[in-house]
PDB file of the backbone (N, CA, C, O) and the ligand in Angstrom, with CONECT records:
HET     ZN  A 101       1
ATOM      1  N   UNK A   1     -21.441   2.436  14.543  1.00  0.00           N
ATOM      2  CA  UNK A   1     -20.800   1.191  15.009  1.00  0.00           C
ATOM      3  C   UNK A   1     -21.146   0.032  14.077  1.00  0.00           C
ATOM      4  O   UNK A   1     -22.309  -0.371  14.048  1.00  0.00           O
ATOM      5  N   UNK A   2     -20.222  -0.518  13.326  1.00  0.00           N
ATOM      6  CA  UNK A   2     -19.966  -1.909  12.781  1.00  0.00           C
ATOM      7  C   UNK A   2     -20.290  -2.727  13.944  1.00  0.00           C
ATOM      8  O   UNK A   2     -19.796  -2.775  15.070  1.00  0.00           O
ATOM      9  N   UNK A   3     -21.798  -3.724  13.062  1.00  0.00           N
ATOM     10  CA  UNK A   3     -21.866  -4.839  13.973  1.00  0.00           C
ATOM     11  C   UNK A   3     -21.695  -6.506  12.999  1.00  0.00           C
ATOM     12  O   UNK A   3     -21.982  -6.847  11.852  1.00  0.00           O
ATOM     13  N   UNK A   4     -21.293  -6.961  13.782  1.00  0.00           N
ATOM     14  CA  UNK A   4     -20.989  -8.632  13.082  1.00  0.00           C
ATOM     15  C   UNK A   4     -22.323  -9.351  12.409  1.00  0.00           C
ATOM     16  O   UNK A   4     -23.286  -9.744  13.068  1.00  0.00           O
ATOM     17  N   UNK A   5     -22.183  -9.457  10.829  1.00  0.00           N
ATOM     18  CA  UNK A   5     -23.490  -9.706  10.418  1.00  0.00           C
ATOM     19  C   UNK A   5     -23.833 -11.379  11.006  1.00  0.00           C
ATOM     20  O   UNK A   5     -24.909 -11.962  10.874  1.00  0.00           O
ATOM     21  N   UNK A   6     -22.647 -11.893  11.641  1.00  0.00           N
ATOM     22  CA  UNK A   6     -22.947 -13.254  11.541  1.00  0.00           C
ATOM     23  C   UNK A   6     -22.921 -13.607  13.198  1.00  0.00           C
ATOM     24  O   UNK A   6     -22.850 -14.816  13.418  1.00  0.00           O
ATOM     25  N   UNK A   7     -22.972 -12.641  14.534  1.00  0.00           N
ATOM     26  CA  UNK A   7     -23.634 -13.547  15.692  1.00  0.00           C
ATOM     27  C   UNK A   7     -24.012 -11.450  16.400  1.00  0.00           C
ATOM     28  O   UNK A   7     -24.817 -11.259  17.311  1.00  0.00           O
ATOM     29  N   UNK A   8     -23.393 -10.495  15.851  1.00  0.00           N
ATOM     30  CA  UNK A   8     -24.561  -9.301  16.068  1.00  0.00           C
ATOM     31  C   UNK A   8     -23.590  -8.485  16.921  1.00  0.00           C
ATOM     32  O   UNK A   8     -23.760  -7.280  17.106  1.00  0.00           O
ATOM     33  N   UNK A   9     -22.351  -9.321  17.545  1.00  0.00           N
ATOM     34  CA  UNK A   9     -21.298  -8.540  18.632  1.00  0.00           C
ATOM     35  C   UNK A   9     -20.742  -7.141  17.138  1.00  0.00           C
ATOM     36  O   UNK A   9     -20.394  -7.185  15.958  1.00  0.00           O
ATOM     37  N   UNK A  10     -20.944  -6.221  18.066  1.00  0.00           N
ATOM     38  CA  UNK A  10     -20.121  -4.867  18.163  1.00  0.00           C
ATOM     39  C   UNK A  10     -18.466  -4.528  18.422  1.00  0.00           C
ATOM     40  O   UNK A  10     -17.920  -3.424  18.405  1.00  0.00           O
ATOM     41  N   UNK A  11     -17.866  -5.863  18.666  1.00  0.00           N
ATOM     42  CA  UNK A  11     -16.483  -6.094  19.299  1.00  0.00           C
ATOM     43  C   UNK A  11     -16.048  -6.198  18.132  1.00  0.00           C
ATOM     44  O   UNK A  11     -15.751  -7.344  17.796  1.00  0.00           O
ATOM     45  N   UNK A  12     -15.823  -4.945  16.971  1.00  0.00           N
ATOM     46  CA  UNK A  12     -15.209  -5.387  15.810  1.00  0.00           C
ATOM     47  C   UNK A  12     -14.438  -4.694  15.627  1.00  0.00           C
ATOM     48  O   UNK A  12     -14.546  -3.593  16.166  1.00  0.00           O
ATOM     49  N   UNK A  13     -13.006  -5.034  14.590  1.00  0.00           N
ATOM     50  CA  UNK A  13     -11.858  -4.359  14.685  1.00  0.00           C
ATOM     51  C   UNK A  13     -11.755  -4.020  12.775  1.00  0.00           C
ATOM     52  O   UNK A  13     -12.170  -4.886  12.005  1.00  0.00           O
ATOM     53  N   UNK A  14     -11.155  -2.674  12.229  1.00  0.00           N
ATOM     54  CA  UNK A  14     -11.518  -2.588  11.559  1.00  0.00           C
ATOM     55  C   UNK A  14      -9.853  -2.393  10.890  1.00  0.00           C
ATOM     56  O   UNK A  14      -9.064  -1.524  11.260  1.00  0.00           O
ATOM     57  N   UNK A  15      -9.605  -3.374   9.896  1.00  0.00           N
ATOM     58  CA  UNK A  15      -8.376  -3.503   9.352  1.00  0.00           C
ATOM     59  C   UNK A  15      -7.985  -2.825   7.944  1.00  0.00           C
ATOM     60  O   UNK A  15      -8.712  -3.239   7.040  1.00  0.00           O
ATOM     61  N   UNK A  16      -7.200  -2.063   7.608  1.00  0.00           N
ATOM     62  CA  UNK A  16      -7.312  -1.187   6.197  1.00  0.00           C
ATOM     63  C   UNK A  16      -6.467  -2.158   5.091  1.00  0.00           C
ATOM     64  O   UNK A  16      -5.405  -2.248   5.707  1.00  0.00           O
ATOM     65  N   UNK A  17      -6.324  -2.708   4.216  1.00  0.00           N
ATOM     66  CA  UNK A  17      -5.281  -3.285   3.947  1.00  0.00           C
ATOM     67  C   UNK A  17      -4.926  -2.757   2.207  1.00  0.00           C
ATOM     68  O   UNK A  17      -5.663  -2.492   1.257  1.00  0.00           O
ATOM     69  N   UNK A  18      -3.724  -2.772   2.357  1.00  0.00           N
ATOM     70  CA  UNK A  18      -3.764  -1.912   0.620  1.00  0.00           C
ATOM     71  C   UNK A  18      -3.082  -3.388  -0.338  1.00  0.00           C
ATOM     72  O   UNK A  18      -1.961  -3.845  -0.114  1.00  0.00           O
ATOM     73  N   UNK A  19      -3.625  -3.702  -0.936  1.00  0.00           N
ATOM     74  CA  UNK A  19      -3.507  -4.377  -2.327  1.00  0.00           C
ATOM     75  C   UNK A  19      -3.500  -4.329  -3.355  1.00  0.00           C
ATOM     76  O   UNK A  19      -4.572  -4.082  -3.908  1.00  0.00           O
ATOM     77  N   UNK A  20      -2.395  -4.520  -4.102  1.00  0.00           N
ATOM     78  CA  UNK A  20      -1.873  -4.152  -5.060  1.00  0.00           C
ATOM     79  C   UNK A  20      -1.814  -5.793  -5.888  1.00  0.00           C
ATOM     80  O   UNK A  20      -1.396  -6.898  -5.543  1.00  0.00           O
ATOM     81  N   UNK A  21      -2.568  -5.163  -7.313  1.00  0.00           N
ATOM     82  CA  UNK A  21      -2.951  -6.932  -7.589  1.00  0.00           C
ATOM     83  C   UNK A  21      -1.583  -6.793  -9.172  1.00  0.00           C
ATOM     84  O   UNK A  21      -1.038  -5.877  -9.789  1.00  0.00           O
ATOM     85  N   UNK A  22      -1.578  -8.297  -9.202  1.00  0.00           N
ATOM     86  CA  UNK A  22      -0.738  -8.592 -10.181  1.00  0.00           C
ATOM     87  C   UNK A  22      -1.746  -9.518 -10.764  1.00  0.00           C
ATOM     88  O   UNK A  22      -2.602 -10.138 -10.133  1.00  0.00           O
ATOM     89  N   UNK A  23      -1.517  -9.536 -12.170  1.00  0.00           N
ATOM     90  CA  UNK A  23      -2.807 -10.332 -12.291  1.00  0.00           C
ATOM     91  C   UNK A  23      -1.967 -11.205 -13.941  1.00  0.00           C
ATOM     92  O   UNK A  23      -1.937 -10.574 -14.998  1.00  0.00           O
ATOM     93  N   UNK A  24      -1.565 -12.193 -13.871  1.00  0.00           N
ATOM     94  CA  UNK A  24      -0.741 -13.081 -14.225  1.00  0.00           C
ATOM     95  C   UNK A  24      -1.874 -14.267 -14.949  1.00  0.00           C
ATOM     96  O   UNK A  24      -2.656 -14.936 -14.273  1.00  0.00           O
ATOM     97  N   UNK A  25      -1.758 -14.338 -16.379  1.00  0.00           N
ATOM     98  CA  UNK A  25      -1.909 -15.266 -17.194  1.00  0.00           C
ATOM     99  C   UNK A  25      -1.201 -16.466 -17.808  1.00  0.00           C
ATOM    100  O   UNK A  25      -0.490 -16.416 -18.812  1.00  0.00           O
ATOM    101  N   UNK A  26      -1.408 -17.282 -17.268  1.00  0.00           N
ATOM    102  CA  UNK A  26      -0.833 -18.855 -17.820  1.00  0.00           C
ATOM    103  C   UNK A  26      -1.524 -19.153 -19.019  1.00  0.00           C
ATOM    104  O   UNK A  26      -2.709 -19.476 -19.093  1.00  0.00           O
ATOM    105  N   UNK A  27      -0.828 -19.043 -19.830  1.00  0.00           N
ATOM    106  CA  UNK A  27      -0.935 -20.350 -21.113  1.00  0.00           C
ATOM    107  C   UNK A  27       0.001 -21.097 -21.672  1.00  0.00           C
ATOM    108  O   UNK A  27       1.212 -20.889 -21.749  1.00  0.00           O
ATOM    109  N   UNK A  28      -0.828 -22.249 -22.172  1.00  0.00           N
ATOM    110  CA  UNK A  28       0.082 -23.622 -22.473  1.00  0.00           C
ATOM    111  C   UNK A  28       0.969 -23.073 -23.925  1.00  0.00           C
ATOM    112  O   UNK A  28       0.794 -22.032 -24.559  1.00  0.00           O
ATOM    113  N   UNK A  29       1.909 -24.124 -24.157  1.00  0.00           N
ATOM    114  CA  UNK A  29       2.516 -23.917 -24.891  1.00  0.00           C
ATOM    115  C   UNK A  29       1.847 -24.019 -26.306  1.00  0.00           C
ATOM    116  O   UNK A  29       2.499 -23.510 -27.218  1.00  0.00           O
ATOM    117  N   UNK A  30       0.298 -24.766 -26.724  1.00  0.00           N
ATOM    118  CA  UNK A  30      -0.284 -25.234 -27.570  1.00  0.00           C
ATOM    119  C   UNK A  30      -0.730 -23.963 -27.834  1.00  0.00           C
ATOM    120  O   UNK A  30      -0.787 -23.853 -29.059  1.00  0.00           O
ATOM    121  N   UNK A  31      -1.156 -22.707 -27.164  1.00  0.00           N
ATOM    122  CA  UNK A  31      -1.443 -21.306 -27.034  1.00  0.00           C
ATOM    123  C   UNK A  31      -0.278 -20.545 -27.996  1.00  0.00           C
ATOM    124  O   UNK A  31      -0.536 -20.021 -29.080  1.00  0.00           O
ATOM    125  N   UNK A  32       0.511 -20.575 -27.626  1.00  0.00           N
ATOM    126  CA  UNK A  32       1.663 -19.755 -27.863  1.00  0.00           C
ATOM    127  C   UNK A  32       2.049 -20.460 -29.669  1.00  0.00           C
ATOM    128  O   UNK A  32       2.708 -19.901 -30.545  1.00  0.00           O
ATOM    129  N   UNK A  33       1.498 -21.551 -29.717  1.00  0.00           N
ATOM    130  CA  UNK A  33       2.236 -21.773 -31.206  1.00  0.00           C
ATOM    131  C   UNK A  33       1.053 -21.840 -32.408  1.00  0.00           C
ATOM    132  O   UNK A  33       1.236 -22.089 -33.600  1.00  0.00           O
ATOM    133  N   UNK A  34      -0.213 -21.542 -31.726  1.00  0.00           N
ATOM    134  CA  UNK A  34      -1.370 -21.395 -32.303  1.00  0.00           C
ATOM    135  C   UNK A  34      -1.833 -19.860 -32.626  1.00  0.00           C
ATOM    136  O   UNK A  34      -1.938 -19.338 -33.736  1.00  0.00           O
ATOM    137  N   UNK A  35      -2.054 -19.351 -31.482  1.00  0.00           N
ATOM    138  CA  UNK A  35      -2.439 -17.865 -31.889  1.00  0.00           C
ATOM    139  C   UNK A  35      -1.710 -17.131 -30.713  1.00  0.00           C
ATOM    140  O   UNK A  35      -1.596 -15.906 -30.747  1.00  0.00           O
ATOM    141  N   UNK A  36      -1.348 -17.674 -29.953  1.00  0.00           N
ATOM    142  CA  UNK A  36      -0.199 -16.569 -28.696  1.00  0.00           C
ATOM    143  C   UNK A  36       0.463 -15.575 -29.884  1.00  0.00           C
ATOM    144  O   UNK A  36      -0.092 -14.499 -30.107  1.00  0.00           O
ATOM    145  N   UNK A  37       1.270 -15.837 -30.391  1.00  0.00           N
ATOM    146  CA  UNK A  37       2.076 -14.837 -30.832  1.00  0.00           C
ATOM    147  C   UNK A  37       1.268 -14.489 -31.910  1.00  0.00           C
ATOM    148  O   UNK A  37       1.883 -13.654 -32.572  1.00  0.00           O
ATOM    149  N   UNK A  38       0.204 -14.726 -32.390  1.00  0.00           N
ATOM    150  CA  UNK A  38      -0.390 -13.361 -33.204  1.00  0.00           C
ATOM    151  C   UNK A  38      -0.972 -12.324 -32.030  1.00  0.00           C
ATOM    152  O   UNK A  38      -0.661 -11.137 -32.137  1.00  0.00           O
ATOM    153  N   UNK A  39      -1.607 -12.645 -31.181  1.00  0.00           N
ATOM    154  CA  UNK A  39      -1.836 -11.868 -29.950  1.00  0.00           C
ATOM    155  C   UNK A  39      -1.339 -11.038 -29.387  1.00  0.00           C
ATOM    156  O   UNK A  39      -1.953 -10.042 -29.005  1.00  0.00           O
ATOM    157  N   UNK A  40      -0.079 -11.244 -29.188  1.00  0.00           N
ATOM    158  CA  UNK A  40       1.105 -10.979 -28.556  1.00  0.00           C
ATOM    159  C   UNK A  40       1.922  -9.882 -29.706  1.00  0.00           C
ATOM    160  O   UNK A  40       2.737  -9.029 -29.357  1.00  0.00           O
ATOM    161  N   UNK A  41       1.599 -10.071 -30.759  1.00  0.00           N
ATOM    162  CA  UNK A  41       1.761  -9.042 -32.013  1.00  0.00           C
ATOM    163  C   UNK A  41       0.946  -7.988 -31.915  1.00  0.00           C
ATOM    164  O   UNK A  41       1.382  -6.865 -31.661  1.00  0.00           O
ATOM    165  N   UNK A  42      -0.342  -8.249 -32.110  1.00  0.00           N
ATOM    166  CA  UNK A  42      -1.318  -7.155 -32.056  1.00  0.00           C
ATOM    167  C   UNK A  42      -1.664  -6.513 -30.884  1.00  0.00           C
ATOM    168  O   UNK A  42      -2.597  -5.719 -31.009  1.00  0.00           O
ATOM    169  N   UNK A  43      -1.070  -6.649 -29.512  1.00  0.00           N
ATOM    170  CA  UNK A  43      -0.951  -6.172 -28.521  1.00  0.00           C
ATOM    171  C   UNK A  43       0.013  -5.628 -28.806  1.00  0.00           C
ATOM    172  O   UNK A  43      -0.064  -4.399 -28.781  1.00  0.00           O
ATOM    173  N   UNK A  44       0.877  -6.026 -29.062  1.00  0.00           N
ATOM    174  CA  UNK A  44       1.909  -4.955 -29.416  1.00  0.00           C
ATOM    175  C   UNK A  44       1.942  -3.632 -30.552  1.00  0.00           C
ATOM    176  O   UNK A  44       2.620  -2.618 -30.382  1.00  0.00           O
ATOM    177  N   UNK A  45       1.388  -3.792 -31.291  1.00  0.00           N
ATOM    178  CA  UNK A  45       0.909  -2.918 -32.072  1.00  0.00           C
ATOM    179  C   UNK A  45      -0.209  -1.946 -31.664  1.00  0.00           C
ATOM    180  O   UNK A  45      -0.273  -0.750 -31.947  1.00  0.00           O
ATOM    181  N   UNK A  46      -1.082  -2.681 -30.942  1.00  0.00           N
ATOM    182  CA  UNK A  46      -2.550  -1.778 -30.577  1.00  0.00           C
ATOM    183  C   UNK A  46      -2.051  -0.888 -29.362  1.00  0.00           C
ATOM    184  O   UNK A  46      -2.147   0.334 -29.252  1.00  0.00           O
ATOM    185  N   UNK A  47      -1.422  -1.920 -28.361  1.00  0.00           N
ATOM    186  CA  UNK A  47      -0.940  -0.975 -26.876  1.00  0.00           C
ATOM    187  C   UNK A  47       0.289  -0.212 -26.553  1.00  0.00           C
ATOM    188  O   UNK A  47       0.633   0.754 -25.872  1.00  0.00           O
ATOM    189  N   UNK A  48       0.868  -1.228 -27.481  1.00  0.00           N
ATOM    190  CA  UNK A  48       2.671  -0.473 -27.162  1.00  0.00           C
ATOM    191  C   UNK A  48       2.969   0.332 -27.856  1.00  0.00           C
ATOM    192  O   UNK A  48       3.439   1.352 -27.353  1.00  0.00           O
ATOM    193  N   UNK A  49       2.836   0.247 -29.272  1.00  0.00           N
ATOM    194  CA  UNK A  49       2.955   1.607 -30.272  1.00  0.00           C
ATOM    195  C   UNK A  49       2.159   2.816 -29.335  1.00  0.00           C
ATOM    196  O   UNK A  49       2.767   3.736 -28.787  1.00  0.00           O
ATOM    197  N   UNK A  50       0.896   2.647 -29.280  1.00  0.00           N
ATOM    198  CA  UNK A  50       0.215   3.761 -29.155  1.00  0.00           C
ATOM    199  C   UNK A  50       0.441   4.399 -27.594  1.00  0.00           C
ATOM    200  O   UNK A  50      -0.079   5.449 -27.218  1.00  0.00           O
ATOM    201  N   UNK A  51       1.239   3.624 -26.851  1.00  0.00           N
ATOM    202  CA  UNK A  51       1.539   3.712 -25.294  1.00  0.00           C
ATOM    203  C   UNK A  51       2.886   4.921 -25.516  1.00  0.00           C
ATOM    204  O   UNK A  51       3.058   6.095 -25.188  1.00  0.00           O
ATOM    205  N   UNK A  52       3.681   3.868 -26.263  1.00  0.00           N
ATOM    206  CA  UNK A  52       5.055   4.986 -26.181  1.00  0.00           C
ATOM    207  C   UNK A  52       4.537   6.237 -26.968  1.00  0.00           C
ATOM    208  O   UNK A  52       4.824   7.357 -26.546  1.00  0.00           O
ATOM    209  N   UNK A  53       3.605   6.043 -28.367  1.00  0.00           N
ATOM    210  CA  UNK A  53       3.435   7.445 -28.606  1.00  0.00           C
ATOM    211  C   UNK A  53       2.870   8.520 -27.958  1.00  0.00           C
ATOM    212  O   UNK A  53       3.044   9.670 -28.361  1.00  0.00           O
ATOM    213  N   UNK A  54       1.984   8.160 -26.663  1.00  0.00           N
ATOM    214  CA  UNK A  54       1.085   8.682 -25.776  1.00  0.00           C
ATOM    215  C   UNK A  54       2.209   9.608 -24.917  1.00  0.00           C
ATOM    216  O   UNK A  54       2.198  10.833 -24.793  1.00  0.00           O
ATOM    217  N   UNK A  55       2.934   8.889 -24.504  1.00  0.00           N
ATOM    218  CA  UNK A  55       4.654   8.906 -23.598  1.00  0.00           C
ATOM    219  C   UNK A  55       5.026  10.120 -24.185  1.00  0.00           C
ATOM    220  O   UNK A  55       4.911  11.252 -23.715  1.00  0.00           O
ATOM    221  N   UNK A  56       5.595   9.679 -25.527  1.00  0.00           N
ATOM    222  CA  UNK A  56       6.303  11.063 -26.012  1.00  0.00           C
ATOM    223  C   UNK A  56       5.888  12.041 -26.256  1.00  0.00           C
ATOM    224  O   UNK A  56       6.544  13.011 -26.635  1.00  0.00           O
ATOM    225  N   UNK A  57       4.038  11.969 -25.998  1.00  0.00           N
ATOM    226  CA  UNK A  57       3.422  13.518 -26.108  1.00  0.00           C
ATOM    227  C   UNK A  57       3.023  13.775 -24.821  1.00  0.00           C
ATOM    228  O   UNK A  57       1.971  14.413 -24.864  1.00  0.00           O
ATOM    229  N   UNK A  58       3.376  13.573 -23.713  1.00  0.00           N
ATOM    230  CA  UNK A  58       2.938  13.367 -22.811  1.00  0.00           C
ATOM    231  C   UNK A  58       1.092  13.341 -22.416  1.00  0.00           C
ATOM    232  O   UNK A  58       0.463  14.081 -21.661  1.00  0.00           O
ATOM    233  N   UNK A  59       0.606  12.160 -23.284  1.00  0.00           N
ATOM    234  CA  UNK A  59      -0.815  12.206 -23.048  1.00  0.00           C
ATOM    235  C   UNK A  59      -1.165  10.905 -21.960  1.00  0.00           C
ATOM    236  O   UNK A  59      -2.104  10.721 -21.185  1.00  0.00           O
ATOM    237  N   UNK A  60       0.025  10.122 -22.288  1.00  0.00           N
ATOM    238  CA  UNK A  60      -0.284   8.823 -21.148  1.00  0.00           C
ATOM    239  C   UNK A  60      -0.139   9.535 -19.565  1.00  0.00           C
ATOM    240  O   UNK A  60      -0.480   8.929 -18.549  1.00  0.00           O
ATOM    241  N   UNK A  61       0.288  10.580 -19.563  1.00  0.00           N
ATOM    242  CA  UNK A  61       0.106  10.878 -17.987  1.00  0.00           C
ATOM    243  C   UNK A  61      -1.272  11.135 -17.184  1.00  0.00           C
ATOM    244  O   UNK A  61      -1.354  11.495 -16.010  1.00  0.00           O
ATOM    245  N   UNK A  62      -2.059  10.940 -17.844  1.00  0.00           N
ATOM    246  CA  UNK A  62      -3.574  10.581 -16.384  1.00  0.00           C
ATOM    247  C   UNK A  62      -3.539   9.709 -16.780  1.00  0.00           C
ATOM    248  O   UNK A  62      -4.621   9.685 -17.367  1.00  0.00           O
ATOM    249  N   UNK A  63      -2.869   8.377 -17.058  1.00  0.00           N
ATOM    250  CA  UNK A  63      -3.222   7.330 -16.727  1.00  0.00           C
ATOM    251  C   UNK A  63      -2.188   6.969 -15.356  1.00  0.00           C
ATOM    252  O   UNK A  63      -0.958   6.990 -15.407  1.00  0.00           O
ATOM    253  N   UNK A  64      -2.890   6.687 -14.314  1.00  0.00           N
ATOM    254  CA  UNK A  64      -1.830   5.915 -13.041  1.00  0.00           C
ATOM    255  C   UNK A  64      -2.018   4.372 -12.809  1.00  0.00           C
ATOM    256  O   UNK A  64      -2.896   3.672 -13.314  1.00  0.00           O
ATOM    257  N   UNK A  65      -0.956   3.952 -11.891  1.00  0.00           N
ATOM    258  CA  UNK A  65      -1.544   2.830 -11.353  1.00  0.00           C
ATOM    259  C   UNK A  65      -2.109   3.124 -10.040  1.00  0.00           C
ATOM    260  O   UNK A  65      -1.616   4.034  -9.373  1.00  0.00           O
ATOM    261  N   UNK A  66      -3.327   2.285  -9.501  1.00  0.00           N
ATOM    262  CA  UNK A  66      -4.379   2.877  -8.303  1.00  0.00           C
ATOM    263  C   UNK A  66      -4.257   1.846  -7.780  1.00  0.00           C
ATOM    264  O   UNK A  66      -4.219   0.749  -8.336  1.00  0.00           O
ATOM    265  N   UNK A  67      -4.154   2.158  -6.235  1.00  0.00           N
ATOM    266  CA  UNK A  67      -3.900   1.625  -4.994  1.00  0.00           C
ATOM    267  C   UNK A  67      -5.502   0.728  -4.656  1.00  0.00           C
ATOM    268  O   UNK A  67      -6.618   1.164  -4.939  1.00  0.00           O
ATOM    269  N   UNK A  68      -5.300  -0.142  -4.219  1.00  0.00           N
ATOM    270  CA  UNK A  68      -6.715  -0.686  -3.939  1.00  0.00           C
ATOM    271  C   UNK A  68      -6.868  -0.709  -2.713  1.00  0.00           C
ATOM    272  O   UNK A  68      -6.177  -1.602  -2.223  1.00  0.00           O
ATOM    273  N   UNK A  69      -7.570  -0.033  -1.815  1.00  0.00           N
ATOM    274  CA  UNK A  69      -8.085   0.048  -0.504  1.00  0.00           C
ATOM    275  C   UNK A  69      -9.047  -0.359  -0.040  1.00  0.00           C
ATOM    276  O   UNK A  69     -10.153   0.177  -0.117  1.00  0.00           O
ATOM    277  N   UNK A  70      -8.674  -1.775   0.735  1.00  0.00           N
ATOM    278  CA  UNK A  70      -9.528  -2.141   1.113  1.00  0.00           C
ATOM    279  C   UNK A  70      -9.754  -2.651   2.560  1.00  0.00           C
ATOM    280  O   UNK A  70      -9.072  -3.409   3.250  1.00  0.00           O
ATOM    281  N   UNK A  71     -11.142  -1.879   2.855  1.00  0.00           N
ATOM    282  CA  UNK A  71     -11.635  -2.049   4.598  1.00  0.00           C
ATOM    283  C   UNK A  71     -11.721  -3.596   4.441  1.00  0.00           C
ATOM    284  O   UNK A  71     -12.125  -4.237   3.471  1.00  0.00           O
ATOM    285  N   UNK A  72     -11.146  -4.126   5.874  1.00  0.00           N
ATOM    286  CA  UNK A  72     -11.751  -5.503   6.493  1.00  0.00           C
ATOM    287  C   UNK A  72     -12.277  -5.684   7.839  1.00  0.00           C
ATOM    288  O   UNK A  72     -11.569  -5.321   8.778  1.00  0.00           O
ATOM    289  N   UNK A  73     -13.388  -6.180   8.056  1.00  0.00           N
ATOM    290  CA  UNK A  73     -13.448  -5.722   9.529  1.00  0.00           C
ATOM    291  C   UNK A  73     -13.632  -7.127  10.233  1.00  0.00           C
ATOM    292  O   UNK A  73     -14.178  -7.937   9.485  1.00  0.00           O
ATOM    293  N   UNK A  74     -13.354  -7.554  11.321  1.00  0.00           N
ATOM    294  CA  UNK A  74     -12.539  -9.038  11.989  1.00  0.00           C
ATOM    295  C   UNK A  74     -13.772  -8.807  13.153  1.00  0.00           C
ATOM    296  O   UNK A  74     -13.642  -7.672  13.611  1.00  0.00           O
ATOM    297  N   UNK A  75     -14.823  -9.458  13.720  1.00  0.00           N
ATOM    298  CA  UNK A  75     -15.182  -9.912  14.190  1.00  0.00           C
ATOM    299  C   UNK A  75     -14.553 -10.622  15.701  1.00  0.00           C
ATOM    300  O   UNK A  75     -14.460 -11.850  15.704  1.00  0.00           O
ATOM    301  N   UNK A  76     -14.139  -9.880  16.933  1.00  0.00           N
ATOM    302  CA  UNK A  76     -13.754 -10.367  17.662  1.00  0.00           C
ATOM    303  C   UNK A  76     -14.080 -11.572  18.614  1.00  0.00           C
ATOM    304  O   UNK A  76     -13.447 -12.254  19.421  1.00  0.00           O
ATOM    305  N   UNK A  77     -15.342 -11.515  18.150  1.00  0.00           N
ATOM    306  CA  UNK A  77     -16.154 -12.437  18.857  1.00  0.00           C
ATOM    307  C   UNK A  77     -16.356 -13.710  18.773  1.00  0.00           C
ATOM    308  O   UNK A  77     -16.525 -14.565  19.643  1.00  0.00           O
ATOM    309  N   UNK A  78     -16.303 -13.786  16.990  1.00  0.00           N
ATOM    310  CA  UNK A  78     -16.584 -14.955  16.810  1.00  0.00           C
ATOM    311  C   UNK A  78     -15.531 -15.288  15.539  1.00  0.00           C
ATOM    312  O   UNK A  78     -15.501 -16.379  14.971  1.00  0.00           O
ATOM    313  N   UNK A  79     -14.723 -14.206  15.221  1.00  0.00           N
ATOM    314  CA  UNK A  79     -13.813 -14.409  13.868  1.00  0.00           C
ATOM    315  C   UNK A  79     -14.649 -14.254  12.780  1.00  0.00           C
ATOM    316  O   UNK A  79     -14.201 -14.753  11.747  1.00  0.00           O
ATOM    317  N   UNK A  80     -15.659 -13.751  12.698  1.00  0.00           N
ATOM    318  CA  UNK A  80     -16.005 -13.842  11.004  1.00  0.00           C
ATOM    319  C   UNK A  80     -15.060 -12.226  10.598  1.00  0.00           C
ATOM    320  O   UNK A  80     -14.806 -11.294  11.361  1.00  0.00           O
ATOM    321  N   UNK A  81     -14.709 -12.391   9.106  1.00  0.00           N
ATOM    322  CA  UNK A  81     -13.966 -11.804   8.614  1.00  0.00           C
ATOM    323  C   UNK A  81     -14.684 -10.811   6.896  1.00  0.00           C
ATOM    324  O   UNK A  81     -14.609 -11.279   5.760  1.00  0.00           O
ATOM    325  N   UNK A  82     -15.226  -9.610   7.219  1.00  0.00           N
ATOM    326  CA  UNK A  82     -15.755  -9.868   6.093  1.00  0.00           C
ATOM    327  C   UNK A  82     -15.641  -7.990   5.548  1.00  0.00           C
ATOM    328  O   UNK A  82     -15.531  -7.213   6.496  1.00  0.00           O
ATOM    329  N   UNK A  83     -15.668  -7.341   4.105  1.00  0.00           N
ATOM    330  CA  UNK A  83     -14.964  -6.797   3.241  1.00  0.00           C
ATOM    331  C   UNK A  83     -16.498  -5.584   3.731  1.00  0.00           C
ATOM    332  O   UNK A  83     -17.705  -5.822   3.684  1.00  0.00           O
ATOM    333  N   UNK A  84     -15.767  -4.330   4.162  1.00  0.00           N
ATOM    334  CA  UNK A  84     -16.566  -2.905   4.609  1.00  0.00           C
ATOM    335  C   UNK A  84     -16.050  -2.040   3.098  1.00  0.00           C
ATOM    336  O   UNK A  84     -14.980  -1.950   2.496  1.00  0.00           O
ATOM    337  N   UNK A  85     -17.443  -1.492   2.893  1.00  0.00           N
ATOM    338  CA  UNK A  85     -16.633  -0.107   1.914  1.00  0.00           C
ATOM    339  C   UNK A  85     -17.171   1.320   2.542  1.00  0.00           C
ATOM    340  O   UNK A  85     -16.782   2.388   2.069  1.00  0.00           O
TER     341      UNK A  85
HETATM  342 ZN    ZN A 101     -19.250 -12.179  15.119  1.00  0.00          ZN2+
END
């Protein structure tokens, strides 16, 4: 039994939630005319060349995208909300 680390009640509910992250970089335009696009070159060269060649031999296949599972467990008692593994 999950107990509430923050008043000790046992009245806890245990929530699964799957998240799937996107994970999104902003840069300014002073980026992009400085070294963005050399970056943006050599990423392309280092990951994408070697991605599609992976592809056409089929070696990129153990790579997946992975589900992130994650326990939350809610505190009925008092609402604290906090991350179970
Ligand atoms: Zn509590």
């Amino acid at each position: 039994m999950i107990k509430c680390p923050k008043c000790g009640s046992d009245n806890v509910s245990i929530q699964v939630v799957n998240e799937v992250k996107m994970v999104r970089k902003h840069h300014g335009i002073l980026y992009w005319i400085t070294i963005g696009w050399i970056i943006s070159l050599f990423k392309w060269l280092f990951f994408t060349l070697p991605a599609l060649i992976f592809k056409v031999f089929g070696i990129g296949k153990k790579y997946k995208t992975i589900n992130v599972e994650h326990k939350k467990a809610v505190c009925q008692t008092c609402g604290k909300v906090w991350e179970v593994k």
